[in-house]
Every structure is written in structure tokens, then in C-alpha cells.
C-alpha positions in Angstrom: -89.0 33.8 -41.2 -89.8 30.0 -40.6 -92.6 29.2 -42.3 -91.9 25.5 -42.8 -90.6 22.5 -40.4 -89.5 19.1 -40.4 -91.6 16.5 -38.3 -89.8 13.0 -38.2 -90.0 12.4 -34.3 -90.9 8.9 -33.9 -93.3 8.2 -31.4 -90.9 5.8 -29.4 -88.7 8.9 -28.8 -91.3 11.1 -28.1 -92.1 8.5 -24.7 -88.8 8.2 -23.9 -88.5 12.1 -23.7 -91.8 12.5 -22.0 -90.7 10.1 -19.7 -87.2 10.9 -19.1 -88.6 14.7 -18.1 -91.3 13.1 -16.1 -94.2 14.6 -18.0 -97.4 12.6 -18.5 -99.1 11.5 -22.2 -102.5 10.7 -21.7 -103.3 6.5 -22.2 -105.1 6.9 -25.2 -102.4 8.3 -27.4 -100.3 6.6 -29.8 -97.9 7.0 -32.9 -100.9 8.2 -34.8 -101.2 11.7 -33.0 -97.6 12.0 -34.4 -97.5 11.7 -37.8 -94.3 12.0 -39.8 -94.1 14.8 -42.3 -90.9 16.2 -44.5 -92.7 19.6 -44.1 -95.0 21.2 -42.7 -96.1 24.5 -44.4 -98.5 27.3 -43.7 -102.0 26.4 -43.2 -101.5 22.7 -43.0 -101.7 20.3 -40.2 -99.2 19.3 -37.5 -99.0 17.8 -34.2 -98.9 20.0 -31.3 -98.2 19.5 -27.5 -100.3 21.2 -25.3 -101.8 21.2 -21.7 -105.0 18.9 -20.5 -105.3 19.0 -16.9 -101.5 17.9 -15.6 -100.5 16.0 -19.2 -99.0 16.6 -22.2 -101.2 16.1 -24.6 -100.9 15.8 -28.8 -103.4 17.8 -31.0 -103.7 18.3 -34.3 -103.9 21.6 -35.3 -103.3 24.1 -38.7 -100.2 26.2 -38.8 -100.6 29.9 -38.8 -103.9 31.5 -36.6 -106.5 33.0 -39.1 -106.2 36.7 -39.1 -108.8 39.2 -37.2 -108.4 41.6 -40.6 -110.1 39.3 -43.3 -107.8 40.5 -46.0 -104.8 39.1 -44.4 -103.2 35.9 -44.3 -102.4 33.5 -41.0 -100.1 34.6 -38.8 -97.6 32.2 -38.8 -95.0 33.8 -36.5 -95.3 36.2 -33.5 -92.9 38.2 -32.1 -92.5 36.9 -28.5 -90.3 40.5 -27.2 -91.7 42.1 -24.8 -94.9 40.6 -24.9 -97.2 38.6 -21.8 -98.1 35.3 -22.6 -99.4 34.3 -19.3 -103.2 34.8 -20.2 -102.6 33.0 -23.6 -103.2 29.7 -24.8 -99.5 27.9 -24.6 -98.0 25.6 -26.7 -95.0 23.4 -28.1 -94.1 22.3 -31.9 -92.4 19.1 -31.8 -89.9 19.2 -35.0 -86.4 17.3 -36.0 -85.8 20.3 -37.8 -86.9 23.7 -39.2 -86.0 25.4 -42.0 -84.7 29.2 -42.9 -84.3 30.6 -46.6 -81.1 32.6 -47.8 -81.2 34.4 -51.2 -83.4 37.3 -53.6 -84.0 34.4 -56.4 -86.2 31.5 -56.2 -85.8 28.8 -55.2 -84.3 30.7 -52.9 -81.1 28.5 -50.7 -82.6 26.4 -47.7 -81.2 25.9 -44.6 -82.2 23.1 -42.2 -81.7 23.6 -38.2 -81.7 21.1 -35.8 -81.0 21.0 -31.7 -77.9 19.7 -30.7 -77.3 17.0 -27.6 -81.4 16.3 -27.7 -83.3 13.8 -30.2 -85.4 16.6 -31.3 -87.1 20.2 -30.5 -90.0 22.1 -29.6 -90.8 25.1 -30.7 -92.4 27.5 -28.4 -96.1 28.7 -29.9 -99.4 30.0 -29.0 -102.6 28.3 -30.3 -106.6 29.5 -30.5 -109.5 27.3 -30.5 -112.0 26.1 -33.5 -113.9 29.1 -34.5 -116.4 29.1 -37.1 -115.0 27.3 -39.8 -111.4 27.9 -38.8 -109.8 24.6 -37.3 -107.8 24.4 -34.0 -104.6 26.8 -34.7 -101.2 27.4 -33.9 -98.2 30.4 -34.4 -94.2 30.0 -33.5 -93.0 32.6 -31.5 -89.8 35.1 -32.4 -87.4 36.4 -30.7 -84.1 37.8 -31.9 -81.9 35.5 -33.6 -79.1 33.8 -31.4 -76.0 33.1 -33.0 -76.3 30.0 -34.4 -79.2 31.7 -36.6 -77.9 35.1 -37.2 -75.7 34.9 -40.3 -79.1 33.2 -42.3 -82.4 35.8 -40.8 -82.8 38.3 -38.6 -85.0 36.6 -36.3 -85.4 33.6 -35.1 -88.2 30.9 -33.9 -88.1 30.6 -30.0 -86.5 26.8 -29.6 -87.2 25.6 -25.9 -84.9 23.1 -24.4 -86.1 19.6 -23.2 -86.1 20.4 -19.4 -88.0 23.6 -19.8 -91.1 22.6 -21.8 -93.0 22.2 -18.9 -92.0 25.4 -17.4 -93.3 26.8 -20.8 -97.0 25.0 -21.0 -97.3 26.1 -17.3 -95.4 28.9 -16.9 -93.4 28.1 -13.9 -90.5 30.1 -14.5 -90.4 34.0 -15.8 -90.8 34.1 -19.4 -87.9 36.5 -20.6 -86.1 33.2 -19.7 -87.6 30.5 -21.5 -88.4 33.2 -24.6 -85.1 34.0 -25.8 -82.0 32.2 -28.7 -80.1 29.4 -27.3 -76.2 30.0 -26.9 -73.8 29.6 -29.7 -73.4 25.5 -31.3 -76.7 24.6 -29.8 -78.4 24.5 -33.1 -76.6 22.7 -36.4 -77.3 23.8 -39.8 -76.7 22.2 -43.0 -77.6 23.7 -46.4 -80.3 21.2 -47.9 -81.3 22.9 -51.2 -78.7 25.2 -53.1 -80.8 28.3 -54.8 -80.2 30.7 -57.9 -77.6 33.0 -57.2 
């Protein structure tokens, strides 16, 4: 599954998103709550949108929610099917891109997605509070894998379309709509690392 993205959204098209869907940054954000980064990996951190009073606001939080087993590692992904988010802490991943793996050998072939007709995407994602010693967190959400996805992994990362982020931080339409693959040749792919066969 996705356990690695690409975050190169530049702040100036972040605004002109924002305001183009009429959604409100809070003043005392800039470029630096949206750093660039050619990955981001479990456990590190990345810029996430989430809700403060009627804004959109940037935070930076670690990738993958600490586990409540202590032997485990972060979950990273959660599957979305079926499941009520409405009591849940809400959340969207900016990324240009994200990446699925292809191959038994390592390294293994990588595959980089991006959204189509947009200048980049969010990722649909829960997120938990500092505890402890356990920074602000976040985990993508899953859902089955639309077409554009299928012939790489099995699932897929919930990607939510421009005009329906606020719909997700607020939940103002059902969620079996907004949690679910995008039709065919919404997402391109290129191959951006050839593995071992």
C-alpha cells in the first residue's frame, strides 16, 4: 500500500486553490507550513489540512498513528469501507504525487500517481492528537482500487477531488460518496524507478 508521497505543492498554488474553492487559510500562514519534500515516508513529518473553526488550516503532523498494541508499528493506512468517520478527527494530505510498488525483488518497481485536470491532490485521512510523547498524527484512508490503480495494488488511497475537500473536513455530503476510486484516466502514472525482475 502507499506508504510514501510526493509533496511539491508550492504555496502560491495552494492559495489559488483555496481561493478558487472559496475555502479560508488562516492570516498567519505562509509557504513555511508547506514545505516541499521528494517523499514523505512512514513516521516522518508532512503538512496536513485540517479544520479550525470555519478555515483550512496547515499542521504538521507524523505519518502513520502510533498503534494501541505496543508491539506494532503505525498505522499508516486504514481501510475506509464500511466504516463511520463522522465522530473522527478528519483530514486531507496535500501531495503532487503518491507512489505504489510493483515487484517480489527489491528495489522493488515504483510507480508515481498524480491527479489529472487539478494542480495537485489531497488525500483523504484521519489524524489523533499529541499524546504522551507521540506527536500530532495522521493515516490515509483505503478503499478499493479504481481503475487507474488496479493493474499496480489491490487497494488504493482514497484521492478526493478539489470541490469536495470541504465536504470531507465537514462532512456535508454522505461519505460512501466522497470515500471511494475516482473513474478511469483521472489519475496518470509513470514508472519512476525500474526494480529487479
Amino acid at each position: 500500500m502507499c506508504n510514501a508521497y510526493e509533496q511539491h505543492v508550492k504555496w502560491e498554488e495552494y492559495v489559488r486553490m483555496m481561493q478558487a474553492l472559496e475555502l479560508g487559510i488562516p492570516t498567519q500562514q505562509s509557504e513555511l507550513d508547506l514545505p516541499q519534500f521528494d517523499e514523505i515516508r512512514i513516521n516522518q513529518m508532512g503538512p496536513v489540512m485540517r479544520a479550525r473553526d470555519n478555515l483550512m488550516e496547515l499542521a504538521p503532523m507524523n505519518f502513520g498513528l502510533p498503534s494501541d498494541q505496543p508491539k506494532r508499528g503505525p498505522v499508516f493506512n486504514f481501510r475506509s469501507d464500511g466504516r463511520d468517520f463522522s465522530k473522527t478527527l478528519r483530514c486531507l494530505i496535500p501531495a503532487s504525487g503518491f507512489f505504489e510498488f510493483t515487484g517480489t525483488k527489491y528495489p522493488k518497481t515504483k510507480h508515481r500517481f498524480a491527479l489529472n485536470d487539478a494542480p495537485f491532490m489531497a488525500i483523504a485521512g484521519i489524524w489523533r492528537e499529541a499524546k504522551g510523547n507521540h506527536p500530532m498524527a495522521f493515516a490515509m484512508l483505503t478503499t478499493e482500487p479504481g481503475p487507474d490503480v488496479k493493474p499496480y495494488h489491490d487497494r488504493q488511497i482514497v484521492v478526493v477531488r478539489p470541490e469536495d475537500w470541504a465536504a470531507w473536513i465537514w462532512l456535508t455530503k454522505p461519505q460512501a460518496d466522497l470515500l471511494k476510486p475516482l473513474p478511469a484516466g483521472s489519475l496518470s502514472v509513470e514508472t519512476v524507478r525500474k526494480g529487479v525482475d
